[in-house]
C-alpha positions in Angstrom: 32.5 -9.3 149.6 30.3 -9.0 152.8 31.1 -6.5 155.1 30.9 -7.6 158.3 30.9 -4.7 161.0 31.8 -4.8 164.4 30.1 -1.5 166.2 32.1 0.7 168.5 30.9 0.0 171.8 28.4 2.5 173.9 27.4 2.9 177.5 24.2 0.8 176.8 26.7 -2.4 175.9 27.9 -2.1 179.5 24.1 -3.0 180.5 21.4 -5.0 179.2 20.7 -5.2 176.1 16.8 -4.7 176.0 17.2 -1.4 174.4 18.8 -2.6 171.4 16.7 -5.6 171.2 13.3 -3.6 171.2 15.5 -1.0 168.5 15.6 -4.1 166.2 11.8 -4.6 166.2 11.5 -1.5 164.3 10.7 -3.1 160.8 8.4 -5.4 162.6 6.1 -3.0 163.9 6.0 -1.0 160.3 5.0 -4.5 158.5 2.0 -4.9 161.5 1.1 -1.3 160.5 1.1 -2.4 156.9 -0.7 -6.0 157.6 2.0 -7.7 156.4 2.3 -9.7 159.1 3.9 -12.9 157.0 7.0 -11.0 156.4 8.4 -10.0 159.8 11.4 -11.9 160.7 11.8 -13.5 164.0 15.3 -13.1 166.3 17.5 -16.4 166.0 20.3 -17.7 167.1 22.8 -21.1 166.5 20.0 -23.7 167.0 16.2 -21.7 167.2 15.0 -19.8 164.3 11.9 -17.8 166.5 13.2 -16.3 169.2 10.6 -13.6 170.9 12.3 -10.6 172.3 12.1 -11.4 175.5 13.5 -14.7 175.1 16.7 -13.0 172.9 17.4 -10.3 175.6 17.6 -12.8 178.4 20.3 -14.9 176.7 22.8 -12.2 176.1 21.7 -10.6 179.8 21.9 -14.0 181.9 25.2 -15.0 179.8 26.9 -12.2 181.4 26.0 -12.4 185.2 28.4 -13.8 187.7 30.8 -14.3 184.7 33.5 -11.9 186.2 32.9 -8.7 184.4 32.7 -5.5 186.5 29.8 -3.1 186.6 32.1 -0.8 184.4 33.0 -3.1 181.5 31.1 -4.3 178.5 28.6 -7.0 178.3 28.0 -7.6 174.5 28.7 -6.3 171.2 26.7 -5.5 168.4 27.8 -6.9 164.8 26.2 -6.2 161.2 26.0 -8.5 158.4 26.4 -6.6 154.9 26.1 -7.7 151.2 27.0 -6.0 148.2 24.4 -5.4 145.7 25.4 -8.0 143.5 25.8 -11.2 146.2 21.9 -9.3 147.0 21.1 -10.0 143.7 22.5 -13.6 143.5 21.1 -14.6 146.8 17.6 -13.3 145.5 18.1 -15.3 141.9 18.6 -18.8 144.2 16.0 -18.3 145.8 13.4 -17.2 142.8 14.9 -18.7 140.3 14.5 -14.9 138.7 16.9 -12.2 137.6 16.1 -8.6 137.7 14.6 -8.5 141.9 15.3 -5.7 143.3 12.8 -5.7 146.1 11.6 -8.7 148.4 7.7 -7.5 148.2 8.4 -9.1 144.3 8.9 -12.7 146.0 6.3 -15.0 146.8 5.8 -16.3 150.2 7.8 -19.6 149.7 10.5 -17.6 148.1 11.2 -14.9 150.8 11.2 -17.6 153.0 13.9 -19.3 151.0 15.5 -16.1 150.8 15.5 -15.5 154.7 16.9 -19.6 155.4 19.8 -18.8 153.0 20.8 -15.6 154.6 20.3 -17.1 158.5 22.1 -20.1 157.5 24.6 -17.7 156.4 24.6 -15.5 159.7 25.1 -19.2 161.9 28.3 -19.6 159.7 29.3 -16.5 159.9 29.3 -16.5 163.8 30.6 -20.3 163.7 33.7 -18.8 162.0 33.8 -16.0 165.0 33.9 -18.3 167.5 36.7 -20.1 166.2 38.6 -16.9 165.1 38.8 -16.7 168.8 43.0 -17.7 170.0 41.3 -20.4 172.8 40.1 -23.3 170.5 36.3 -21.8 170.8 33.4 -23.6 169.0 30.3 -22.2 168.1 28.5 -23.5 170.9 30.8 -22.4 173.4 29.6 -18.2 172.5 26.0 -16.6 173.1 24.3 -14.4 170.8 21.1 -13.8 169.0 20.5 -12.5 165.4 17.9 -10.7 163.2 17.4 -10.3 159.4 16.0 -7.0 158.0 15.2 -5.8 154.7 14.7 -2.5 154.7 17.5 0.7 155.1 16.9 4.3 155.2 19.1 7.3 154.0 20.1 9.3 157.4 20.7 12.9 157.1 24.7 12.6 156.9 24.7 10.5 153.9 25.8 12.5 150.7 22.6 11.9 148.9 21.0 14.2 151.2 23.3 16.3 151.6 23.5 16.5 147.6 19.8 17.0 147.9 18.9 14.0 145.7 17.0 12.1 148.4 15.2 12.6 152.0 16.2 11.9 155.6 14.2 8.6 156.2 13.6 7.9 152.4 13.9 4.0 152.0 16.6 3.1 149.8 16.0 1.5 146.7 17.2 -1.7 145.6 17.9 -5.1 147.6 18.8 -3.7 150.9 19.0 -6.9 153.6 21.6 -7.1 156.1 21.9 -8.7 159.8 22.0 -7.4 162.9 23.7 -9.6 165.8 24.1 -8.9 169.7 26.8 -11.5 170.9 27.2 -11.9 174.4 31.3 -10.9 176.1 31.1 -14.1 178.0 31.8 -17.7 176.9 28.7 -20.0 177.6 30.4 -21.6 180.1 34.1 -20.8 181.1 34.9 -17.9 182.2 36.7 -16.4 179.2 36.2 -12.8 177.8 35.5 -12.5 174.2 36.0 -9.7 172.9 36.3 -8.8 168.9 37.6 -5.2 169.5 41.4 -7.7 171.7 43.6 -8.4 168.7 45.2 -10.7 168.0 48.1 -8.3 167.5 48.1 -6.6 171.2 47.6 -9.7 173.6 48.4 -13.1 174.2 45.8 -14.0 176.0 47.2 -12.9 179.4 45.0 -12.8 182.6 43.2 -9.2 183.9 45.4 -8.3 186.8 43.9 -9.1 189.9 41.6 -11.6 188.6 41.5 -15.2 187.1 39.8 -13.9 183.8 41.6 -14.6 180.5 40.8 -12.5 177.1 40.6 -15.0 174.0 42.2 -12.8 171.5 40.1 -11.9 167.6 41.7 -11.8 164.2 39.4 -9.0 162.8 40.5 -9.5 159.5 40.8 -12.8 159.0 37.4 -13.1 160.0 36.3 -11.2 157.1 38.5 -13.4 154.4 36.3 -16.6 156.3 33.1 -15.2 156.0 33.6 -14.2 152.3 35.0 -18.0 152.0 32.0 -19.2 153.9 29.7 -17.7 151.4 30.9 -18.3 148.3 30.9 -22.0 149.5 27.4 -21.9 150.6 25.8 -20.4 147.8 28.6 -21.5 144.7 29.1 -17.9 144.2 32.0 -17.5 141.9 33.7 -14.6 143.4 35.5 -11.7 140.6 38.8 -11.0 141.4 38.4 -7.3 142.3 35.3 -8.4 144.5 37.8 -10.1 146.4 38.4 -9.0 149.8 42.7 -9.6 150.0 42.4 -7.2 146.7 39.8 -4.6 148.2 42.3 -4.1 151.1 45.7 -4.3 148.9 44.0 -1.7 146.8 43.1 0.7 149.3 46.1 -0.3 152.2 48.9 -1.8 150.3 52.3 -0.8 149.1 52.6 1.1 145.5 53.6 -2.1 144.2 50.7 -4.1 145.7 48.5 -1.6 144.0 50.1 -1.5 140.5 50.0 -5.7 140.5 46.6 -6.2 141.2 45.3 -3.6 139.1 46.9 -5.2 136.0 45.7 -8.4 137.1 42.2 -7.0 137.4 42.9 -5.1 134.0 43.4 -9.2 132.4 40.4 -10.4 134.5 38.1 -8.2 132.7 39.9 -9.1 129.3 39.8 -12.3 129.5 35.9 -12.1 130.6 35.2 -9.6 127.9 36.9 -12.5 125.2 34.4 -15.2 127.0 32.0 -13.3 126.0 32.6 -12.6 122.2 33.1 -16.4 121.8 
C-alpha cells in the first residue's frame, strides 16, 4: 500500500518554509555535480509541473499571511509519499514496458519521464483526496501546496543495517527508492479555514478558536490512506493482494484476536488459491 506520512511538526513549520524548500534541492544539486542535468525533477503543484524554488516557497509563505494564524502556530506541514517495492516495480514496468528495473539510471529519457508523470499525477490525486478528507466540503483547489519527486534514499545511522554493520551512514540504498515530498500550506486558498491533518476527525467538530472567528476543518488520517491506496490502484490497474491491503495491514497489526485469526486464514486461501492458478 503507499504509505503516506504526515511529519510531526517543528519550530521551522511555524515560519517560512524556505529552509525545507532549499533541503529538497539536495538531489538536484548531486545530479548537477554528476552532469546529469536531464534528470532533476522540478517542484509542482495541482496545475504547474516546474515550479523554481523560489516560486514554491512563496505559495506556501504568502498563503499564510493575514490568514488568522498567530506568530506561535504552524504555517504548513510536511507530507511524504511512500511506495512499496513492489507498486515501485509495477510503476517502473508501465512505464518501460520492462520487468526486472531496479534503478531509474536503467530508463531511457522518454521513460523516466513517463515514470515521473505517473508518480505526479499520482501525488495531485493524492492531495485531491486530502482536500476533500477535510469535514468542510474542501476541493482541491481550495488548499495550497507544492510537491517534489525524488529518487534516491540513504541509510541514516539509526537504521538497523548500520547498526548490524551491513551497510554505511549515507550509503544509497539499493533498489527502486522514489517517494514524494509535499509542503501543504495550514490555510485554505481563500477562506479563512485552518487545515490541519494532525485535528481529527475524532477530537473536533469543527468548532471556532476561542476568541477568534477561525474554524478548524477536521482530517480523517486514516481514511486518507484507504483513498490513496484506492486512488492508485485505479490509476495504474494495479491489482492489489489481499495482505497488501491497507484495512488488513492495520487489522493485522491493531485488531482484535479474532480480526487477526480471520484474515490470516483468508490470506492463508489467497495464496492457495494463487499457488493453484499457477499449476494450471
Amino acid at each position: 500500500m503507499p504509505v503516506c506520512i504526515i511529519h510531526k511538526t517543528t519550530a521551522d513549520s511555524k515560519g517560512s518554509c524556505s529552509k525545507y524548500t532549499f533541503y529538497l534541492n539536495k538531489e538536484n544539486q548531486e545530479l548537477i555535480a554528476e552532469k546529469k542535468y536531464d534528470r532533476q525533477q522540478f517542484f509542482f503543484d495541482q496545475h504547474q509541473n516546474k515550479l523554481s524554488s523560489t516560486t514554491a516557497m512563496q505559495k506556501i509563505d504568502q498563503n499564510t499571511r493575514g490568514k488568522g494564524l498567530t506568530r506561535k502556530e504552524d504555517k504548513y506541514f510536511t507530507v511524504t509519499l511512500n511506495f512499496s517495492e513492489k507498486e515501485l516495480s509495477y510503476l517502473a514496468e508501465k512505464a518501460t514496458g520492462r520487468k526486472g528495473i531496479d534503478n531509474v539510471n536503467q530508463m531511457s529519457k522518454k521513460e523516466f519521464e513517463k515514470y515521473n508523470t505517473n508518480i505526479r499525477e499520482y501525488a495531485r490525486n493524492a492531495m485531491k483526496n486530502y482536500a476533500s478528507n477535510f469535514r468542510n466540503n474542501i476541493s482541491k483547489n481550495d488548499i495550497v501546496y507544492f510537491g517534489k519527486t525524488e529518487h534516491k534514499r540513504k541509510y541514516k545511522g539509526t537504521e538497523k543495517e548500520v547498526i548490524n554493520g551491513k551497510a554505511k551512514s549515507g550509503e544509497l540504498k539499493p533498489g527502486l527508492q522514489s517517494h514524494v515530498h509535499i509542503v501543504v500550506s495550514r490555510s485554505h486558498k481563500e477562506k479563512r479555514i485552518r487545515l490541519s491533518p494532525h485535528r481529527s476527525a475524532r477530537n473536533t467538530n469543527n468548532h471556532k478558536l476561542r476568541g477568534r472567528n477561525v474554524p478548524n476543518a477536521s482530517f480523517d488520517r486514516m481514511q486518507w490512506v484507504i483513498k490513496n491506496e484506492q486512488s492508485f490502484d485505479r490509476q495504474f490497474k494495479y491489482e492489489r493482494s489481499l495482505n497488501e491491503k491497507f484495512e488488513v495491514q492495520y487489522a493485522l497489526k491493531n485488531g482484535t484476536p479474532e480480526e487477526k485469526i480471520k484474515y490470516k486464514s483468508l490470506i492463508q486461501e489467497n495464496n492457495l488459491d494463487k499457488s493453484k492458478e499457477l499449476e494450471l
